[in-house]
C-alpha positions as YAML, in Angstrom:
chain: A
units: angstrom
residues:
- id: 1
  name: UNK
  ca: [114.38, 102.18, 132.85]
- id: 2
  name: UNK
  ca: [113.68, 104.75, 130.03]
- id: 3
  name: UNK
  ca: [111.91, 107.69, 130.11]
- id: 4
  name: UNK
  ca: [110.78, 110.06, 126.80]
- id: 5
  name: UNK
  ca: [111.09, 113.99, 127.70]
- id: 6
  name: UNK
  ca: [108.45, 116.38, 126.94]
- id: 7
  name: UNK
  ca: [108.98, 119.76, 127.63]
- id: 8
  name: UNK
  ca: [106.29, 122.10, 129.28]
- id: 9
  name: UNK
  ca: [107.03, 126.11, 129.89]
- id: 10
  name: UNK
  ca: [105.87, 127.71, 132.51]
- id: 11
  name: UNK
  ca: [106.31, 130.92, 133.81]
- id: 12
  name: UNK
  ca: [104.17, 131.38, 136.75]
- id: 13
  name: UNK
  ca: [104.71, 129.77, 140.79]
- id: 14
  name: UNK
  ca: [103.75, 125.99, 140.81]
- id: 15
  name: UNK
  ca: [102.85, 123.54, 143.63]
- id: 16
  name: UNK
  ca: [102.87, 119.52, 142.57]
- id: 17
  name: UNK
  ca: [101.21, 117.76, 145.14]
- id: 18
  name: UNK
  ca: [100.08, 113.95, 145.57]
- id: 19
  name: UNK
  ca: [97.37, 113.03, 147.08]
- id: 20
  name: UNK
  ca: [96.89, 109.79, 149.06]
- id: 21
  name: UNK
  ca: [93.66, 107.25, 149.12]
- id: 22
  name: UNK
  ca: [92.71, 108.94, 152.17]
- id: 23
  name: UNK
  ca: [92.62, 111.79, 150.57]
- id: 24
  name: UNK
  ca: [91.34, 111.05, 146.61]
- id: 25
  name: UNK
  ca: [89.56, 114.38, 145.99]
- id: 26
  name: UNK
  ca: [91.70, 116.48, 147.88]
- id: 27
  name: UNK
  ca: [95.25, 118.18, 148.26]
- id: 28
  name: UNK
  ca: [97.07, 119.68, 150.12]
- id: 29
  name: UNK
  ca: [99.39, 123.19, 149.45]
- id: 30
  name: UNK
  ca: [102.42, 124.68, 151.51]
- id: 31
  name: UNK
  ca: [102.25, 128.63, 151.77]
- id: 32
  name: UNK
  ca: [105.13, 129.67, 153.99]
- id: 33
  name: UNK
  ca: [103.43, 130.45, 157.20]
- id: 34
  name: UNK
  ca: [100.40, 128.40, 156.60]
- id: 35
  name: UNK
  ca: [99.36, 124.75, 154.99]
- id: 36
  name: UNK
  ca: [96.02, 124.56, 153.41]
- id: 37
  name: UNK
  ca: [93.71, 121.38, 152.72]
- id: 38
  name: UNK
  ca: [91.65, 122.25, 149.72]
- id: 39
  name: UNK
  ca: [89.23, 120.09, 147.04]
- id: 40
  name: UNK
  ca: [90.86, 119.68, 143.91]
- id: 41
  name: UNK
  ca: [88.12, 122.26, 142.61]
- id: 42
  name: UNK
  ca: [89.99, 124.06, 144.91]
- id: 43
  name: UNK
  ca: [87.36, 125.09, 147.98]
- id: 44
  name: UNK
  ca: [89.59, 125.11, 151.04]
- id: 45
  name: UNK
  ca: [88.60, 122.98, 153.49]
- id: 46
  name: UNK
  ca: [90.98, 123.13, 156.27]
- id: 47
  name: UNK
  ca: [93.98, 125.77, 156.84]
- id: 48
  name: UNK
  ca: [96.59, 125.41, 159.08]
- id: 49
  name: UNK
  ca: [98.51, 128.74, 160.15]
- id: 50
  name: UNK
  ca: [98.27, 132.10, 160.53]
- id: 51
  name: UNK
  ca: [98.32, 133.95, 157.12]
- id: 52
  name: UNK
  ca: [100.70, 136.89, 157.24]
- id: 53
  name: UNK
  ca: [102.21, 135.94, 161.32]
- id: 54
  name: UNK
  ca: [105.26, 133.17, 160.48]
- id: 55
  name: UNK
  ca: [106.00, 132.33, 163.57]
- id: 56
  name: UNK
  ca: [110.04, 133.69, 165.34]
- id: 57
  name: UNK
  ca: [112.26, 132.19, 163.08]
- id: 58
  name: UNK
  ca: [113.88, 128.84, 164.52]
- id: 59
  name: UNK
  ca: [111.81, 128.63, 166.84]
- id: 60
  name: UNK
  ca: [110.33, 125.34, 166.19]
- id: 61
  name: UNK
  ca: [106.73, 126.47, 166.67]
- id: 62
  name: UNK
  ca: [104.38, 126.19, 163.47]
- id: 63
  name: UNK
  ca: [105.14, 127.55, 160.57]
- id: 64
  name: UNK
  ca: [108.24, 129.67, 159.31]
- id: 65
  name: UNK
  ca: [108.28, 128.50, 155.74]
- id: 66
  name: UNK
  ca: [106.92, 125.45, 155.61]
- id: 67
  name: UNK
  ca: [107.81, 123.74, 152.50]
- id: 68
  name: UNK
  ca: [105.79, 120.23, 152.10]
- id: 69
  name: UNK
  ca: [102.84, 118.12, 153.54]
- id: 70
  name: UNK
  ca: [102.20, 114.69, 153.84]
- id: 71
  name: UNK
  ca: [99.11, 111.94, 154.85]
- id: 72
  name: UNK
  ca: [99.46, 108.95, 157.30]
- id: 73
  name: UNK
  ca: [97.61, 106.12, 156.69]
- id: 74
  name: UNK
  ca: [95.09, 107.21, 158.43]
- id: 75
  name: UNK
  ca: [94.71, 110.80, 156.95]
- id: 76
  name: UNK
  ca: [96.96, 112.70, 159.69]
- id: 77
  name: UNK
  ca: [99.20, 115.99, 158.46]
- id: 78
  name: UNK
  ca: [102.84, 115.87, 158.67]
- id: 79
  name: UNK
  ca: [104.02, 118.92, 157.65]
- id: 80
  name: UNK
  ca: [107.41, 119.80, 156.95]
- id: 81
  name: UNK
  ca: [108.55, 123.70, 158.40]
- id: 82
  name: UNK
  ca: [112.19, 124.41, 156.75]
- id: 83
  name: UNK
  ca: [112.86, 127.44, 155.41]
- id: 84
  name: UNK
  ca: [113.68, 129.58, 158.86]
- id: 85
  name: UNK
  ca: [112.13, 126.78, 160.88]
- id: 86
  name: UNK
  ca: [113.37, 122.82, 161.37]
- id: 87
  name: UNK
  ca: [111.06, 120.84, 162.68]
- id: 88
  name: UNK
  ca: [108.27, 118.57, 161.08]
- id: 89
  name: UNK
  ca: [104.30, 118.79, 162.55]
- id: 90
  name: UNK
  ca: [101.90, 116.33, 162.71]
- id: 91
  name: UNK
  ca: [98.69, 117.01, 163.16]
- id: 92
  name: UNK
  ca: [95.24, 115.18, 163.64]
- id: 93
  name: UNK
  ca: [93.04, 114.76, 160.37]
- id: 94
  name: UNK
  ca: [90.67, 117.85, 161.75]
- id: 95
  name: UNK
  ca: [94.16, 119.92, 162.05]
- id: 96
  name: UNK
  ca: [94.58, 119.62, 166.33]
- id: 97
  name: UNK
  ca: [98.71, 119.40, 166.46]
- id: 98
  name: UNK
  ca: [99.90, 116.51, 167.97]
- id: 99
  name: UNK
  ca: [103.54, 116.80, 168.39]
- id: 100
  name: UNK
  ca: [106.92, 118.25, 166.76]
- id: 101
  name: UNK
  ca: [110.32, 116.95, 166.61]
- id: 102
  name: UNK
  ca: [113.36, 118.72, 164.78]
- id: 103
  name: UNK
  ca: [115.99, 120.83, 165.42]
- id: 104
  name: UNK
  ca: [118.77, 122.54, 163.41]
- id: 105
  name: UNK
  ca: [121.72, 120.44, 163.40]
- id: 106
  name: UNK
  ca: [123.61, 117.40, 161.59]
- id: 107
  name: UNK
  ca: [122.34, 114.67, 164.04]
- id: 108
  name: UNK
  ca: [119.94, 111.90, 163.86]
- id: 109
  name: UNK
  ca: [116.69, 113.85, 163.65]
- id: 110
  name: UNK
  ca: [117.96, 116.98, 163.31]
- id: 111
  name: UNK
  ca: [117.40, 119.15, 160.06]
- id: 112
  name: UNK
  ca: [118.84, 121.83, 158.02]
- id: 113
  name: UNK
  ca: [116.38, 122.66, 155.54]
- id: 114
  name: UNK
  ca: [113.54, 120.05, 155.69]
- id: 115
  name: UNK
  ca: [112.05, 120.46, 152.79]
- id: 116
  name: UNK
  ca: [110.14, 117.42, 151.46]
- id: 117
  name: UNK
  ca: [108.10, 114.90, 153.21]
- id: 118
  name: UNK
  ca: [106.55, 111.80, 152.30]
- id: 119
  name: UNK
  ca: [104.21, 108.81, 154.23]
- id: 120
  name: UNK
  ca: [104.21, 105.41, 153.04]
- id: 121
  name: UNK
  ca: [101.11, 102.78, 153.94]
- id: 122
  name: UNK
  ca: [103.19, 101.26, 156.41]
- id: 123
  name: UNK
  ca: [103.18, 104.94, 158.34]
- id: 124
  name: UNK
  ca: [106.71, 105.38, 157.36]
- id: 125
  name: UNK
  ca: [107.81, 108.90, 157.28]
- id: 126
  name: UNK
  ca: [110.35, 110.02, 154.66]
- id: 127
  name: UNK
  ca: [111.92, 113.86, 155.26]
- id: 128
  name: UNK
  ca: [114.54, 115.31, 152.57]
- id: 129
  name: UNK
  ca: [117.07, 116.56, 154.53]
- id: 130
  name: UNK
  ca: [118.00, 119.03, 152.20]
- id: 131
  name: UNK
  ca: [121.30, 120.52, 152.94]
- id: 132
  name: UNK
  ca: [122.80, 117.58, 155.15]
- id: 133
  name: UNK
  ca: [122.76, 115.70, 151.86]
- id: 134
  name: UNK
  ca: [119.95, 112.78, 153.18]
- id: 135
  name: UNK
  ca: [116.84, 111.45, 153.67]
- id: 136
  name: UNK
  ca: [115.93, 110.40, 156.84]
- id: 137
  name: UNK
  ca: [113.69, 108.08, 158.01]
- id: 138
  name: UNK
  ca: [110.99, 107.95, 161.00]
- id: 139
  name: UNK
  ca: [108.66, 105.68, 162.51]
- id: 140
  name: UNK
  ca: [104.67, 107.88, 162.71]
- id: 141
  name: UNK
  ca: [105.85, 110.02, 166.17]
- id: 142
  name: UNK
  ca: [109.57, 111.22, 165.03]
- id: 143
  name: UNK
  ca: [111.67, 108.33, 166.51]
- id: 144
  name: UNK
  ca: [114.61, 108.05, 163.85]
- id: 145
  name: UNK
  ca: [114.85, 104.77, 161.97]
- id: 146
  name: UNK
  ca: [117.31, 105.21, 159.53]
- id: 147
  name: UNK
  ca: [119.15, 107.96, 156.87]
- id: 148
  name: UNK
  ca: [120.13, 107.85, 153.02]
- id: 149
  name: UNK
  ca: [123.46, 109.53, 152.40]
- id: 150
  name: UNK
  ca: [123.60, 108.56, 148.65]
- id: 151
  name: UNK
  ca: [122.19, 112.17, 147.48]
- id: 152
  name: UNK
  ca: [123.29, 115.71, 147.03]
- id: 153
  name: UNK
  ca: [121.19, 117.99, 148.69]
- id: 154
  name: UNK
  ca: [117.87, 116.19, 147.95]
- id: 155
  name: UNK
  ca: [114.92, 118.95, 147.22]
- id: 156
  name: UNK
  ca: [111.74, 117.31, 145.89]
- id: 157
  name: UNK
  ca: [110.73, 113.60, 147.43]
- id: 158
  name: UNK
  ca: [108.04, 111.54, 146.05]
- id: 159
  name: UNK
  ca: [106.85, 107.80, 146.17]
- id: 160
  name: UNK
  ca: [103.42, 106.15, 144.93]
- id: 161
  name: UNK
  ca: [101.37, 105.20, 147.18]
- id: 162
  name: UNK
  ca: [101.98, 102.04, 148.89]
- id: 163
  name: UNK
  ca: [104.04, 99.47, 150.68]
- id: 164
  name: UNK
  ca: [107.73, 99.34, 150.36]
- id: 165
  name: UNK
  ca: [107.43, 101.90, 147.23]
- id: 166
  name: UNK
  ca: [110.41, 102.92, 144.82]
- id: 167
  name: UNK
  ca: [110.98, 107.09, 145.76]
- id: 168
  name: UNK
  ca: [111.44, 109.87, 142.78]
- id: 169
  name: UNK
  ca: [114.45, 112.52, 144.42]
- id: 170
  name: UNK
  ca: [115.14, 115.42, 142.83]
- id: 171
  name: UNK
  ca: [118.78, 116.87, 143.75]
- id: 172
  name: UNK
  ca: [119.31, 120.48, 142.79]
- id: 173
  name: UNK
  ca: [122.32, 120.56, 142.08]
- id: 174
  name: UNK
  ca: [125.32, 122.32, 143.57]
- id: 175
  name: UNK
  ca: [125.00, 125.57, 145.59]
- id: 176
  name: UNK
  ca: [128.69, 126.67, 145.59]
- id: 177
  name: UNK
  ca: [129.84, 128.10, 142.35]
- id: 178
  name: UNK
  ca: [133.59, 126.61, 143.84]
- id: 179
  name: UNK
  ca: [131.71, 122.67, 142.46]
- id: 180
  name: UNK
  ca: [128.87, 123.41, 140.25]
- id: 181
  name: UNK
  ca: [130.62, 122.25, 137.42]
- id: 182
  name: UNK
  ca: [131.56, 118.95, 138.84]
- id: 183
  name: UNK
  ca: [130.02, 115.87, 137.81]
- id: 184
  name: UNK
  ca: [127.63, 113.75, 139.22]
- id: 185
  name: UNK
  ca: [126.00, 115.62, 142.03]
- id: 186
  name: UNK
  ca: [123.34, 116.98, 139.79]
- id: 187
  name: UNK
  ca: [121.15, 118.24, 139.38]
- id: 188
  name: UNK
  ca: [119.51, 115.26, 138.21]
- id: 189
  name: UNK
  ca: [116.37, 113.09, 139.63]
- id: 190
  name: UNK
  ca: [117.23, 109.71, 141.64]
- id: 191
  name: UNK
  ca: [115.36, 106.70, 142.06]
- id: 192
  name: UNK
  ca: [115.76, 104.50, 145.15]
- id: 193
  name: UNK
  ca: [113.58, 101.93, 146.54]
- id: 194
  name: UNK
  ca: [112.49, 102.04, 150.45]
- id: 195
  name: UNK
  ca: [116.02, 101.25, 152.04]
- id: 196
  name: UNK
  ca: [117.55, 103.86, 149.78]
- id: 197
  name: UNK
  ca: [119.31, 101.88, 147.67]
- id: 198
  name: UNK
  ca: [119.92, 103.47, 144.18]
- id: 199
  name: UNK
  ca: [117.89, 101.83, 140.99]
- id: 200
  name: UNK
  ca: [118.67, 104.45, 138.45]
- id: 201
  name: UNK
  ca: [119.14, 108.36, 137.83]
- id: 202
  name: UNK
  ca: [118.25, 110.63, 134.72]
- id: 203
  name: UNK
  ca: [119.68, 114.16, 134.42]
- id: 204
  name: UNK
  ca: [122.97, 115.12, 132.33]
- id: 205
  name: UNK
  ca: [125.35, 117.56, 134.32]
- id: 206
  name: UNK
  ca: [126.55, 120.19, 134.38]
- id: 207
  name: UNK
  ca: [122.87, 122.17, 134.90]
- id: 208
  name: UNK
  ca: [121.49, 122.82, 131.52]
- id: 209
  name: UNK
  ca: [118.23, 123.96, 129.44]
- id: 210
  name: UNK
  ca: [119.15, 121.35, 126.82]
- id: 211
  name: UNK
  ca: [116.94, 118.02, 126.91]
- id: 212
  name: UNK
  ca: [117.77, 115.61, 129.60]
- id: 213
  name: UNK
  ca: [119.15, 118.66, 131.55]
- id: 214
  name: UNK
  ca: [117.64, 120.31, 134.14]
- id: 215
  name: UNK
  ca: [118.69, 123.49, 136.49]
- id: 216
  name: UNK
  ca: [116.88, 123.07, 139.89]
- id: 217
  name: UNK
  ca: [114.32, 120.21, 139.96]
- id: 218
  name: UNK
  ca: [112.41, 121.36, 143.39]
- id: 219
  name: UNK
  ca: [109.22, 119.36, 143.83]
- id: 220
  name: UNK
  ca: [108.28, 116.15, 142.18]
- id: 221
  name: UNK
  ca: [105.45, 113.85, 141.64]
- id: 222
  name: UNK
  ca: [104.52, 110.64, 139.68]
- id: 223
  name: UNK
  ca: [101.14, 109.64, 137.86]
- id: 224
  name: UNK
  ca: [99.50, 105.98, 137.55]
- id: 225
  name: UNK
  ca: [101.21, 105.58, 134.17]
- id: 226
  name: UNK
  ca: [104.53, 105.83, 135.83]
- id: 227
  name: UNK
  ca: [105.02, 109.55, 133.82]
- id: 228
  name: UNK
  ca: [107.25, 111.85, 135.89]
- id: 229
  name: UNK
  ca: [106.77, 115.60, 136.06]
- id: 230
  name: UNK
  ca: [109.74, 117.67, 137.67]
- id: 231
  name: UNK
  ca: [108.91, 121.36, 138.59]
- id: 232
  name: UNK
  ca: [111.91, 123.38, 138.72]
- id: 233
  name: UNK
  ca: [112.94, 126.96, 140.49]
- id: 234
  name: UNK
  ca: [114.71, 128.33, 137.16]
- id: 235
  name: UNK
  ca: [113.97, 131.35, 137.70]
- id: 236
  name: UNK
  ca: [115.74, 132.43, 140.21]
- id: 237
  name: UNK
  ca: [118.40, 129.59, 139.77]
- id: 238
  name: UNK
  ca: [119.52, 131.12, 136.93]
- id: 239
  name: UNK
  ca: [121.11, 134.26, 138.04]
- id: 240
  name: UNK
  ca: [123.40, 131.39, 140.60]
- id: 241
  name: UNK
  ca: [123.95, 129.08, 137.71]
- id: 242
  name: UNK
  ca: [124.56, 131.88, 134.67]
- id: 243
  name: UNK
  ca: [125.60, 135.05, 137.02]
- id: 244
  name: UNK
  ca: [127.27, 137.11, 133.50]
- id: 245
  name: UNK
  ca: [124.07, 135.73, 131.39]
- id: 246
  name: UNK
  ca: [121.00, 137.84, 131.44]
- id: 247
  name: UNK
  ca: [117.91, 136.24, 132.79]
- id: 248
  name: UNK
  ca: [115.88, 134.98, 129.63]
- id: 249
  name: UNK
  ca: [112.37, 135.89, 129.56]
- id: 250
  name: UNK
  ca: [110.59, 132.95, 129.26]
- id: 251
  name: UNK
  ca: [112.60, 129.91, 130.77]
- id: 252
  name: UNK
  ca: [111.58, 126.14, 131.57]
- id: 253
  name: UNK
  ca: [109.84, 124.98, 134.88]
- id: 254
  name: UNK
  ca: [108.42, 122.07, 134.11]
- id: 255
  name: UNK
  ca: [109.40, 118.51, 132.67]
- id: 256
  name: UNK
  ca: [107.27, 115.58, 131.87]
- id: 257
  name: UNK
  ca: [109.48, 112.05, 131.55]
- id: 258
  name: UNK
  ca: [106.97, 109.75, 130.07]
- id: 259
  name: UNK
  ca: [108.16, 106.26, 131.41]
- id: 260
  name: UNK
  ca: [108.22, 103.53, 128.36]
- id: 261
  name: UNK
  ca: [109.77, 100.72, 129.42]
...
């Protein structure tokens, strides 16, 4: 599989988001302490959360942080809560919460960071279990299935649409400065198919603003051509990544890899 880079600069916050059949005209954002459902001319149409009132930090109740949202088959909200929370919500299509599962921990269902989510049209549910290096896997209500261990902390997690569908993972790359230099652990995008198993990877390391480089792809999605577009945290990866380089300006947050072949 190839892929053609185009580069894109941005400089301002950025949400990619897929949307799902059930959803065609709308999507779907993650705020921190609240999740919003909004048309894509951008009239909100359902919010989730209390703007401004995070709930107590670990405390498993909705939301601390959330980071992601995703659509069941038949248009329920799983939303993942990981930065100062670990659990993922589901919730009916009109927003009425359903149930919870997740805890901090290493253990089959438990998270530390859960920071993307994704639904397949089998009712699959895929969580990136960011820094316990996996994805895990769920049936619709939270009962664990299965785990990919294959990745390095696995950030931004994104399929088409479909049954059995190939998965887009973008690993950010080392956090310790002790192994950032080492070689492939990223950061670097992965593509598996739906048992996990590795089909390909682009993404030169060490991190890097050069072409075919990246420095923290985050959050992820695919068009109907096949393009990929990687949004990345530079910003404030950089001071971790270059600590005795000053901060450019202006530096790269989004990649397009235009697939052609």
């Amino acid at each position: 599989m190839h892929r053609r880079l185009l580069n894109i600069v941005a400089t301002a916050s950025m949400v990619i988001a897929a949307a799902l059949p059930a959803a065609a005209h709308h999507s779907f954002s993650a705020e921190f302490d609240r999740d919003k459902q909004v048309t894509l001319e951008g009239k909100v149409l359902l919010e989730l959360g209390v703007p401004g009132k995070p709930a107590p930090f670990m405390s498993g109740e909705p939301f601390h942080r959330c980071t992601h949202t995703a659509l069941s088959p038949q248009g329920e909200i799983y939303v993942s809560d990981g930065y100062g929370n670990s659990p993922v919500h589901k919730y009916t299509p009109d927003g009425k919460l359903l149930l919870s599962w997740g805890e901090p921990g290493t253990g089959e269902g438990e998270f530390n960071i859960v920071h993307n989510i994704c639904c397949d049209a089998d009712g699959w549910v895929y969580v990136a279990d960011r820094e316990n290096h996996r994805v895990q896997v769920f049936d619709g209500n939270g009962k664990f299935e299965t785990q990919w261990q294959n990745l390095h902390r696995p950030c931004g997690l994104c399929m088409p649409y479909g049954h059995q569908p190939i998965f887009y993972v973008g690993e950010v790359g080392p956090a310790a400065a002790v192994s950032r230099d080492i070689p492939n652990l990223g950061p670097r995008v992965s593509i598996v198919d739906h048992q996990g198993k590795l089909i390909g990877r682009f993404g030169e390391t060490p991190a890097g603003i050069e072409l075919g480089k990246f420095l923290a792809p985050h959050g992820l999605a695919v068009d109907s051509r096949g393009d990929v577009y990687v949004g990345e945290v530079s910003w404030t990866a950089w001071p971790q990544i270059y600590p005795d380089t000053p901060r450019p300006d202006r530096i790269r947050s989004l990649q397009k890899f235009e697939k052609v072949g």
